[in-house]
C-alpha positions as CSV (number, residue, x, y, z in Angstrom):
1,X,0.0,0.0,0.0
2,X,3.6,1.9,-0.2
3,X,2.1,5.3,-1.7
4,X,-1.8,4.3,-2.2
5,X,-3.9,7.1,-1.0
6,X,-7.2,6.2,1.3
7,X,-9.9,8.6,1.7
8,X,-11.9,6.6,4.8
9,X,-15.0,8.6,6.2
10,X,-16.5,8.2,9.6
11,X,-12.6,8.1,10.5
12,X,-13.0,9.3,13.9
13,X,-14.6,6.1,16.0
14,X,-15.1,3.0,16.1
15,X,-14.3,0.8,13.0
16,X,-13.5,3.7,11.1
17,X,-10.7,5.3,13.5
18,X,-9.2,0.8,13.1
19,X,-9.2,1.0,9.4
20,X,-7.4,4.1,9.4
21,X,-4.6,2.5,12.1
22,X,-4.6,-0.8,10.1
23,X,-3.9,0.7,6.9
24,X,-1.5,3.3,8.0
25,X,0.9,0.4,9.0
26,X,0.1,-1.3,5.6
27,X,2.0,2.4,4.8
28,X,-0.9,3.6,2.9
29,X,-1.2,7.2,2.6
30,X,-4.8,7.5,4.3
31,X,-6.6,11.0,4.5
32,X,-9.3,11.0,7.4
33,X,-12.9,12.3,7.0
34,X,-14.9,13.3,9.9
35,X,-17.2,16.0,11.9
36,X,-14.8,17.5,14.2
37,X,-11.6,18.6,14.2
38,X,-10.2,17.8,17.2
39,X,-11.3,14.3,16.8
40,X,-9.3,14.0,13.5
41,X,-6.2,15.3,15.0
42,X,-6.5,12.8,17.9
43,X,-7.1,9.9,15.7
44,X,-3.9,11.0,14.1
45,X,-1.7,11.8,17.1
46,X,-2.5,8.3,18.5
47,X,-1.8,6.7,14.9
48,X,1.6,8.4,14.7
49,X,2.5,7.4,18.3
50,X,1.7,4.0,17.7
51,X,2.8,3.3,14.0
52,X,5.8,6.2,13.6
53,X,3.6,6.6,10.3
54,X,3.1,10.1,8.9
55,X,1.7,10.2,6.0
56,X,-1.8,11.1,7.5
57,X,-4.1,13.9,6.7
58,X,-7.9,15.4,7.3
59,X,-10.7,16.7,6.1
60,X,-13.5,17.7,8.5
61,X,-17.3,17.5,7.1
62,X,-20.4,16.7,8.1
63,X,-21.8,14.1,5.5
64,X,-25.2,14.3,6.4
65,X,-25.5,17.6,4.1
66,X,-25.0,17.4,0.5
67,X,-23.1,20.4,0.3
68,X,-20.7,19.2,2.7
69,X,-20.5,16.2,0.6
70,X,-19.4,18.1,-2.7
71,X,-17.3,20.6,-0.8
72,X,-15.4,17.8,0.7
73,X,-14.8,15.8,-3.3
74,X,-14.2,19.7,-4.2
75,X,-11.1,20.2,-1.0
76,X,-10.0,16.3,-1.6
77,X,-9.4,16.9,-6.0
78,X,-8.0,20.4,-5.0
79,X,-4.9,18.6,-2.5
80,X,-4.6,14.7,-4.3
81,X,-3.9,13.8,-8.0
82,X,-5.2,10.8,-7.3
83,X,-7.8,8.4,-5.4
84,X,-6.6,4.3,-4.8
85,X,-9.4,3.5,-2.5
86,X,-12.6,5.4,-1.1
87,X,-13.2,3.8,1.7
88,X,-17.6,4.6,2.4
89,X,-17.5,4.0,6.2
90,X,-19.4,7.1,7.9
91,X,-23.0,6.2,9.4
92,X,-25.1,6.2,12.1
93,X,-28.9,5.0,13.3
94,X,-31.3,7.4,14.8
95,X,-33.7,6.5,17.0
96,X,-36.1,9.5,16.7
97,X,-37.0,11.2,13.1
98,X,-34.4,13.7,12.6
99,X,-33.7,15.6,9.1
100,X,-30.7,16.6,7.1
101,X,-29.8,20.0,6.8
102,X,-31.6,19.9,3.0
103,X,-34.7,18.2,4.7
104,X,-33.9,14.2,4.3
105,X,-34.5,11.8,7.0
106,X,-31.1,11.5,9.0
107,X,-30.4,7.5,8.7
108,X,-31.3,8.4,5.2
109,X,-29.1,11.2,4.2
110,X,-26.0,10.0,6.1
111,X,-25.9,6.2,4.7
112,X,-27.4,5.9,1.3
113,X,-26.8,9.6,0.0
114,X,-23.7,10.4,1.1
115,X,-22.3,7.0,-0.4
116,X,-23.8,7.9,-3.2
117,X,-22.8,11.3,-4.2
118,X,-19.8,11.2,-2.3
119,X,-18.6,8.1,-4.6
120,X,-20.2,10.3,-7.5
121,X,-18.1,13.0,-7.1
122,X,-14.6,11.4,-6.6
123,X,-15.6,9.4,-9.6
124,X,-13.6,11.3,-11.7
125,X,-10.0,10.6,-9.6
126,X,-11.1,7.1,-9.4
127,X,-11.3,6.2,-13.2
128,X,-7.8,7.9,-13.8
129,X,-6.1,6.2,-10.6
130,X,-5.2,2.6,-12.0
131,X,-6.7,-0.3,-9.8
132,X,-9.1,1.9,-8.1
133,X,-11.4,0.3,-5.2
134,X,-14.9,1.5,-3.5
135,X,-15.8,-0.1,-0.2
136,X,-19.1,0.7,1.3
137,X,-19.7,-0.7,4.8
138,X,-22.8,-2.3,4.7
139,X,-24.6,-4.7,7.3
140,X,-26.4,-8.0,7.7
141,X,-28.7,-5.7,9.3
142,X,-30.2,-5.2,5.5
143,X,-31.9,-8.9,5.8
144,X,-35.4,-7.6,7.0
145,X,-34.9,-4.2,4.9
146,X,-37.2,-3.2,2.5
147,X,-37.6,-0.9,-0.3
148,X,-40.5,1.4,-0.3
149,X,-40.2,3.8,-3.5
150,X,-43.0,6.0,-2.2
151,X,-41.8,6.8,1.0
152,X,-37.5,5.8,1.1
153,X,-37.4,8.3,3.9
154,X,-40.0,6.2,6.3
155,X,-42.0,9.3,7.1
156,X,-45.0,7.1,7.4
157,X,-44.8,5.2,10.7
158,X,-40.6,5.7,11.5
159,X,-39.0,3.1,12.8
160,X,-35.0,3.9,14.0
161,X,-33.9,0.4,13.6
162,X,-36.1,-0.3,10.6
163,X,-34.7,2.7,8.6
164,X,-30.9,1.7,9.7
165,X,-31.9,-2.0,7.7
166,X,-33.4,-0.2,4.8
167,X,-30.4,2.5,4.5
168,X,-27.9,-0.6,4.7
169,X,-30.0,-2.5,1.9
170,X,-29.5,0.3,0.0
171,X,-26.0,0.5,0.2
172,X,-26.0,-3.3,-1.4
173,X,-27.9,-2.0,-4.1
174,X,-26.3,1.2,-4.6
175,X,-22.9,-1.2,-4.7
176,X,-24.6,-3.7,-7.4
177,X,-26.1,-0.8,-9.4
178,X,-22.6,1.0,-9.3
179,X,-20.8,-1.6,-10.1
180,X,-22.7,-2.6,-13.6
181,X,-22.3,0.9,-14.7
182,X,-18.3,0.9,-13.4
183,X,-17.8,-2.6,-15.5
184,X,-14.8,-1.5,-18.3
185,X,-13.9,1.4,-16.3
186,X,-10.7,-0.2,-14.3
187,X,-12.5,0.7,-10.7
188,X,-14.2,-2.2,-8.6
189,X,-16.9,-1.6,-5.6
190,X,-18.0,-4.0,-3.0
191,X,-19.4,-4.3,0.3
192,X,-19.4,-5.5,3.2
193,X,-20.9,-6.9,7.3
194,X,-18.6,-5.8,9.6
195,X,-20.0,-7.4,12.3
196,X,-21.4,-6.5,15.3
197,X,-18.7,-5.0,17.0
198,X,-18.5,-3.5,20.4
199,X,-17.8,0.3,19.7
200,X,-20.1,3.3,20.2
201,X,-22.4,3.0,17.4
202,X,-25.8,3.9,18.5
203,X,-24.4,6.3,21.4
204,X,-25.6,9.2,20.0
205,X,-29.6,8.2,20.9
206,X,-28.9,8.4,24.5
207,X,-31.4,11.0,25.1
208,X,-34.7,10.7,26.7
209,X,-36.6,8.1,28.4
210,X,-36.7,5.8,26.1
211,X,-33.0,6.7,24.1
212,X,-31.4,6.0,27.8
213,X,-33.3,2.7,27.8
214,X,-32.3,2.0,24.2
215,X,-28.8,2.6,24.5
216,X,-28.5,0.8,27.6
217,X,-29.5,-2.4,26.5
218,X,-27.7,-2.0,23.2
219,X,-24.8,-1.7,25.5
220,X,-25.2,-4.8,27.7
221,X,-26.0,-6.7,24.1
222,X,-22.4,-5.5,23.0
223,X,-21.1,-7.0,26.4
224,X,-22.1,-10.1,25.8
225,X,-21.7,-10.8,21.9
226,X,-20.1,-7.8,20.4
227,X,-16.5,-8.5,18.4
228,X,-14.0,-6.2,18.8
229,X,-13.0,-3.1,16.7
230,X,-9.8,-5.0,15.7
231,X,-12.3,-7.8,14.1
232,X,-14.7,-5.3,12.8
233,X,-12.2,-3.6,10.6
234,X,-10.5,-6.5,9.1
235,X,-12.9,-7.3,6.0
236,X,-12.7,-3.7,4.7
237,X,-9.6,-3.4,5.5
238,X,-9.3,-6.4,3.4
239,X,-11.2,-4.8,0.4
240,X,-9.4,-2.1,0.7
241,X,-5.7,-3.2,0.9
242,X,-5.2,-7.0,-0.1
243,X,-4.2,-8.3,-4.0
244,X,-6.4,-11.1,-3.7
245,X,-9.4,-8.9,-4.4
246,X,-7.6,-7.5,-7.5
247,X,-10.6,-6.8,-9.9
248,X,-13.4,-8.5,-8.2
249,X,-16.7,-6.4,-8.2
250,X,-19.4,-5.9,-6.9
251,X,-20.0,-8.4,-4.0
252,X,-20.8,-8.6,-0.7
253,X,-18.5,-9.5,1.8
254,X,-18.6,-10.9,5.3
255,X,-15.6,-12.3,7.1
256,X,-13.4,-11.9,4.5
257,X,-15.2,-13.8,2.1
258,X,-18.0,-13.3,-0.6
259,X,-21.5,-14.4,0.7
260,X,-25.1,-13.6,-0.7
261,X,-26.8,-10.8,0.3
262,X,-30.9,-11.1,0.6
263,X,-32.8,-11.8,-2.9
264,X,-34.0,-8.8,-2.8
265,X,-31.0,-7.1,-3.2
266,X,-30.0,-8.4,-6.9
267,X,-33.9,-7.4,-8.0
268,X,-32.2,-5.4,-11.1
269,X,-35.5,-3.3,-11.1
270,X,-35.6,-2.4,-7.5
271,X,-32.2,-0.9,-7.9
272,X,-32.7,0.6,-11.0
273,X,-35.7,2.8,-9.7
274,X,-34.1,3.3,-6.3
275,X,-31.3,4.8,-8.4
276,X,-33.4,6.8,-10.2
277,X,-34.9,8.6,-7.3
278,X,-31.6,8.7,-5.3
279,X,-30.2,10.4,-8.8
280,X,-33.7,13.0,-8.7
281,X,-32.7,14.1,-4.6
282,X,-28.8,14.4,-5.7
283,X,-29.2,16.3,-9.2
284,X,-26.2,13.8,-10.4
285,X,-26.4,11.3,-13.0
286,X,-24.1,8.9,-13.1
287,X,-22.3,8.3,-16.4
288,X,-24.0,5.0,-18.4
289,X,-20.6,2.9,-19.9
């Protein structure tokens, strides 16, 4: 990974904040995306410690905005010459409806657009970098998602955990969709499960009566069957960084290995339509091949 730059998003915690140690000692030049600035500069201060690596940098956005999004493709083309692996990390589950700062449900906004117009708009840097790679962190959590084309943004009877499984079925099909439209082009996309891995994903609904009592089961849950962050980062880390993926494409990945996703998920249909609406919110349309 000797002089292969990473952009990984959701850098900052969790999964994200491993993947950005693990490939920093694979010496990969990785560029951090998160919301605060402080929290980037720790992340690297405590990879630098560790690794003696330096070749480390940040970009601060919040990816739940769509401006945000461009702005950040916009800053990353303006510094880098070139893109080796975008590494589609950031998300997050909300408990309660929230909305985007351009109206969108939260869950929404954060893990299906952002992947999508965030890969959109490095596409560009991708095609001219030779080998290029896309890895969106999905979830097994997609198995009881659906797809509801007249209401993707569950404003009719919202459900927090039901909209996390539909955003992370969309990021299947967003990766199956992407990937017949990227055949010929020299870049490959896959996802992936993680796993359910003890770090502090689904924190931030520990609010209220009901977001306390959420979050503290969640937590106990983690206790007692929750892998660790070290685990959790290793198959897209492995996407990301080994040669035995070398043009493979648009799969879906669990442990390190290719496994189906739900049926639903390679309905051709489905994911056309859900791309045409995702491409009607953006205002993008991808290039056909």
């Amino acid at each position: 990974m000797e002089n292969k730059i990473i952009l990984v998003t959701g850098a900052t915690a969790g999964i994200g904040a491993e993947s950005v140690k693990q490939l920093a000692k694979k010496g990969a030049h990785v560029v951090l995306v998160g919301r605060n600035e402080g929290k980037c500069q720790r992340i690297i201060s405590e990879v630098q410690r560790e690794t003696s690596h330096n070749k480390l940098d940040y970009l601060v956005a919040d990816l739940s905005s769509m401006a945000a999004v461009r702005q950040l493709a916009s800053d990353f083309k303006a510094r880098y010459d070139r893109l080796d692996v975008l590494l589609n990390n950031a998300g997050a589950m909300f408990l309660k409806y929230e909305e985007s700062p351009d109206g969108l449900e939260m869950t929404f906004a954060l893990n299906h657009i952002n992947y999508f117009l965030l890969t959109h708009e490095l596409l560009g840097l991708l095609q001219q970098t030779k080998g290029a790679r896309v890895v969106n962190v999905a979830s097994d959590a997609h198995r009881p998602g659906k797809i509801n084309l007249s209401d993707l943004q569950m404003k009719q009877g919202y459900s927090g955990w039901g909209q996390y499984c539909n955003s992370k079925l969309m990021n299947i099909m967003f990766t199956y969709a992407a990937h017949r439209r990227l055949q010929g082009s020299g870049v490959s996309i896959n996802c992936l499960h993680p796993g359910f891995v003890a770090s502090d994903f689904g924190d931030n609904n520990a609010s209220g009566t009901i977001g306390k009592l959420f979050v503290g089961v969640w937590r106990f849950a983690k206790k007692l069957s929750a892998i660790s962050v070290e685990k959790g980062a290793s198959t897209q880390v492995y996407l990301a960084a080994s040669p035995e993926v070398e043009g493979i494409s648009g799969r879906y990945f669990s442990k390190r290995k290719a496994i189906k996703s739900i049926p639903l998920s390679y309905d051709e249909t489905l994911g056309e339509a859900l791309w045409t609406e995702t491409e009607a919110i953006t205002g993008v349309r991808w290039p056909v091949r």
